[in-house]
mmCIF file of the C-alpha atoms, coordinates in Angstrom:
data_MODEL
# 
_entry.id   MODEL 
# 
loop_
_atom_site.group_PDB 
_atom_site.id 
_atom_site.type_symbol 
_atom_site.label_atom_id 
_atom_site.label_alt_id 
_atom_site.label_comp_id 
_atom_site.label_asym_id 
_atom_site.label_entity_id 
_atom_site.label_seq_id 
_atom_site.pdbx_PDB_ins_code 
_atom_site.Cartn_x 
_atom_site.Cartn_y 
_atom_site.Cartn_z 
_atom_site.occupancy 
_atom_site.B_iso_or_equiv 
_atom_site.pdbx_formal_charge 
_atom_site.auth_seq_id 
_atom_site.auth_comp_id 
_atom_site.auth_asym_id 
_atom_site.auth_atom_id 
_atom_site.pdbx_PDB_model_num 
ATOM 1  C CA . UNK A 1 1  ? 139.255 -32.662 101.603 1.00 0.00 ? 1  UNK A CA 1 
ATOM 2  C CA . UNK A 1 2  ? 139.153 -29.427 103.454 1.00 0.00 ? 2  UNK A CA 1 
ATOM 3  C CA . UNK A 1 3  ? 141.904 -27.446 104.420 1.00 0.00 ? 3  UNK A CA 1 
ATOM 4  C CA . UNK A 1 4  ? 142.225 -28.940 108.139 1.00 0.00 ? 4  UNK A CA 1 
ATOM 5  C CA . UNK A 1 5  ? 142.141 -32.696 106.725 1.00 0.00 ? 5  UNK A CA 1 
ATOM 6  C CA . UNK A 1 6  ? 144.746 -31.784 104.014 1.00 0.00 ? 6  UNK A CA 1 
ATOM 7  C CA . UNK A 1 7  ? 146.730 -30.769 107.149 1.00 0.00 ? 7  UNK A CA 1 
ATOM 8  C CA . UNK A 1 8  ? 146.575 -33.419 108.962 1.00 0.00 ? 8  UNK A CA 1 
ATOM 9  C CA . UNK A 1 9  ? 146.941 -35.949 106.405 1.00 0.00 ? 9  UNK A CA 1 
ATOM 10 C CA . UNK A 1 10 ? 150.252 -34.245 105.388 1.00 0.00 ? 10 UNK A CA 1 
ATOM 11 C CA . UNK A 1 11 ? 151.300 -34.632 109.404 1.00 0.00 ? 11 UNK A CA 1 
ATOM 12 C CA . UNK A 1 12 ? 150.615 -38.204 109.208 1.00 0.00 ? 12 UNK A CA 1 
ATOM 13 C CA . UNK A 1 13 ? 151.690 -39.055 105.912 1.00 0.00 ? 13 UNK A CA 1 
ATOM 14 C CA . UNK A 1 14 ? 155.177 -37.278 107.008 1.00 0.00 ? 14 UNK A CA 1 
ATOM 15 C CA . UNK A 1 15 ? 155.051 -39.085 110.279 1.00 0.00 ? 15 UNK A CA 1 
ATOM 16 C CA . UNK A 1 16 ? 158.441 -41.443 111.280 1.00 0.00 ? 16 UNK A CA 1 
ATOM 17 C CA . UNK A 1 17 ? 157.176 -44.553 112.608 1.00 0.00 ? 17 UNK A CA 1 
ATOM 18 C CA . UNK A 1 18 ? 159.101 -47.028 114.621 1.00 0.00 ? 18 UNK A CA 1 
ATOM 19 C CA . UNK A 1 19 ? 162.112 -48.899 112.441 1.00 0.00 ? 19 UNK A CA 1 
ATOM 20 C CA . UNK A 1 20 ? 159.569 -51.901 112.375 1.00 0.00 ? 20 UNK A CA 1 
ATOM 21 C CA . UNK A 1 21 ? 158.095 -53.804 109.185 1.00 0.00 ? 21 UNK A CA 1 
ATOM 22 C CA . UNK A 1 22 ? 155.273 -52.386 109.346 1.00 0.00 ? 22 UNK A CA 1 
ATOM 23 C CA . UNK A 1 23 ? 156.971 -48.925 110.007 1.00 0.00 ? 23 UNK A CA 1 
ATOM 24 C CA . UNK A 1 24 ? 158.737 -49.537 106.541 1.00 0.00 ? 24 UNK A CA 1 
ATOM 25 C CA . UNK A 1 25 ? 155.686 -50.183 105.129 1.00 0.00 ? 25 UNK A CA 1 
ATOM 26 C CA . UNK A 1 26 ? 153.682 -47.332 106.014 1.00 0.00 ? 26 UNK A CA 1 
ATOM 27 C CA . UNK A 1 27 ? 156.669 -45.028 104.667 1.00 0.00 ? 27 UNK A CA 1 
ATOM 28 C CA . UNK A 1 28 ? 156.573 -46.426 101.621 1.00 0.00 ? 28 UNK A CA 1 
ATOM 29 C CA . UNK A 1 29 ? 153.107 -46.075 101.189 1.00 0.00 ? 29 UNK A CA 1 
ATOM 30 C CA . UNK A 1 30 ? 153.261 -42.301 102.773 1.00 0.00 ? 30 UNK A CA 1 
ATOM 31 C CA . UNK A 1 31 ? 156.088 -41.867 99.839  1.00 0.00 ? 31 UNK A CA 1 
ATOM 32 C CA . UNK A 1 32 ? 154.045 -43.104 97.026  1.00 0.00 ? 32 UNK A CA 1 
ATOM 33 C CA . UNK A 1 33 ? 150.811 -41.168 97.890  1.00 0.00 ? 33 UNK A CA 1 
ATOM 34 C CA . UNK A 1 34 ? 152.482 -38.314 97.683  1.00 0.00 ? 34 UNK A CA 1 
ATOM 35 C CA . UNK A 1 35 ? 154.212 -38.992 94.532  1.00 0.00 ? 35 UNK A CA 1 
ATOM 36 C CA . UNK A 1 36 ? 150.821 -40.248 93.116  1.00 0.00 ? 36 UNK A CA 1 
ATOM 37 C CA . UNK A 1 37 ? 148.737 -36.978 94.546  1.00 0.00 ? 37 UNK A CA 1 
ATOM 38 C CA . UNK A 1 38 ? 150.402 -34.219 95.044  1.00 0.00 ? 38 UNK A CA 1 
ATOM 39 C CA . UNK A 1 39 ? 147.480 -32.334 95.334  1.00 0.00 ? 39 UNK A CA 1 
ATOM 40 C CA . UNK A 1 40 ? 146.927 -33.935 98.845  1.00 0.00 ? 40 UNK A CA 1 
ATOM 41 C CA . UNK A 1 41 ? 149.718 -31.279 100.065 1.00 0.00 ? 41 UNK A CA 1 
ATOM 42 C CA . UNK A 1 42 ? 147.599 -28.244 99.635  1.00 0.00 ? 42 UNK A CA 1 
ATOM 43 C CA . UNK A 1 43 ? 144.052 -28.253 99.076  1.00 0.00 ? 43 UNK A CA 1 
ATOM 44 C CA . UNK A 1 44 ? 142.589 -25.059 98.388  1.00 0.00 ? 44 UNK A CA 1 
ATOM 45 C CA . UNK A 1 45 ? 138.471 -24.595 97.404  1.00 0.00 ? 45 UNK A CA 1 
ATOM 46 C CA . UNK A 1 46 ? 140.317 -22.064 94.613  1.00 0.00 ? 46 UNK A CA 1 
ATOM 47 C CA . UNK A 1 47 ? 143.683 -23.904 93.473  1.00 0.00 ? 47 UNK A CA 1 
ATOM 48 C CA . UNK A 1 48 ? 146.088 -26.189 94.407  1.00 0.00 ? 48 UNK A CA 1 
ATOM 49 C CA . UNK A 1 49 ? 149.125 -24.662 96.063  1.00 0.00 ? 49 UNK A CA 1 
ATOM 50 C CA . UNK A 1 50 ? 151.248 -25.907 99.042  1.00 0.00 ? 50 UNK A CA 1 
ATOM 51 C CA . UNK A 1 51 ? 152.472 -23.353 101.511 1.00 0.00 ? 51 UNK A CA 1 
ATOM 52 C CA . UNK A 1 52 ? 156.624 -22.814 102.814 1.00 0.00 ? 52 UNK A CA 1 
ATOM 53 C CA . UNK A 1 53 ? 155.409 -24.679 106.237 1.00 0.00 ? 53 UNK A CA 1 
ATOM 54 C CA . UNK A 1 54 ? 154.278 -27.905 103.993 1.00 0.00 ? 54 UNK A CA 1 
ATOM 55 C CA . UNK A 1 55 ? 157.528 -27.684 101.713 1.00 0.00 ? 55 UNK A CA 1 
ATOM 56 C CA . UNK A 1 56 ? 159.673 -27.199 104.642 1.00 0.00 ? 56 UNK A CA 1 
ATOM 57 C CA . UNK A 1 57 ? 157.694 -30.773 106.238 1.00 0.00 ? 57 UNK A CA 1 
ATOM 58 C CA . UNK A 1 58 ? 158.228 -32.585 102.885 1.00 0.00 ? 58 UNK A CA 1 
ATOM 59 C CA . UNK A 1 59 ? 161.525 -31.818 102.571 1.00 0.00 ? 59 UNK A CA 1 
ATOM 60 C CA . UNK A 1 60 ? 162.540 -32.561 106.284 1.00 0.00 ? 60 UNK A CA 1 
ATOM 61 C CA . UNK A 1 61 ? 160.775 -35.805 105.646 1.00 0.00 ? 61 UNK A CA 1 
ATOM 62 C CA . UNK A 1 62 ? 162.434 -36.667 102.391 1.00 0.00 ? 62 UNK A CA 1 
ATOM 63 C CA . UNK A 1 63 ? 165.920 -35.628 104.000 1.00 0.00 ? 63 UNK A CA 1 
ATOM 64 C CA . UNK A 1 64 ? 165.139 -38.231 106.799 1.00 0.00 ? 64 UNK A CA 1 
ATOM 65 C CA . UNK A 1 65 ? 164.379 -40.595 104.754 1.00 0.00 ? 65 UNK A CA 1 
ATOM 66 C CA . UNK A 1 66 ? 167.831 -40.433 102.863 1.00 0.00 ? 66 UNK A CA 1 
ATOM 67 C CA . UNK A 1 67 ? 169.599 -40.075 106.168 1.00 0.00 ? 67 UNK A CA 1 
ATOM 68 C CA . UNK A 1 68 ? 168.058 -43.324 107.378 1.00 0.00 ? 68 UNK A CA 1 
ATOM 69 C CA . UNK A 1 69 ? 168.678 -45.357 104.017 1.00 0.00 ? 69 UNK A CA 1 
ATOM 70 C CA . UNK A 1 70 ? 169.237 -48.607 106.014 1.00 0.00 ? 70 UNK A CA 1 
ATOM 71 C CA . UNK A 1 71 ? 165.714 -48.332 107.724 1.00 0.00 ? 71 UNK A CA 1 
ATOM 72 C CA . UNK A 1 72 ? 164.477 -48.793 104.638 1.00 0.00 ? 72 UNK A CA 1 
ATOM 73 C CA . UNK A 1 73 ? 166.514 -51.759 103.238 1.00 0.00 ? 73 UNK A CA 1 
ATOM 74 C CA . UNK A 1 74 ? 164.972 -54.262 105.604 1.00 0.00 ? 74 UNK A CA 1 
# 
C-alpha cells in the first residue's frame, strides 16, 4: 500500500464503532490485523517504521478498548 492507504487504513482500523454486534466484531477483527501485520501501521517504499502520530492512535485505541471491557464481553 502507499503511504496515504496505510493512513487511512490505520484511521479505520482504529475506528470505535457503535456498541453493536457487529461493532464488536469489526474491533476484533481491527485488533487482530494489527497483531497479525504490523507492518500495515507504517508503510514506507524504504522500511517499515510507524511515526509518534500512529503510536499515539494505537495506543489511544488500545486504552479505549480496556476502558470499555464490557463492550466487548457481549
Amino acid at each position: 500500500p502507499t503511504d496515504e492507504e496505510a493512513e487511512q487504513l490505520l484511521q479505520l482500523m482504529t475506528s470505535r464503532p457503535p456498541a453493536t454486534p457487529a461493532g464488536v466484531r469489526f474491533v476484533s477483527l481491527s485488533f487482530c490485523k494489527l497483531l497479525a501485520f504490523p507492518t500495515l501501521v507504517r508503510y514506507s517504499h524504504l522500511c517499515f517504521c510507524s511515526t509518534p502520530e500512529q503510536e499515539q492512535l494505537m495506543v489511544m485505541w488500545l486504552s479505549w478498548m480496556i476502558k470499555e471491557e464490557e463492550y466487548f464481553e457481549r
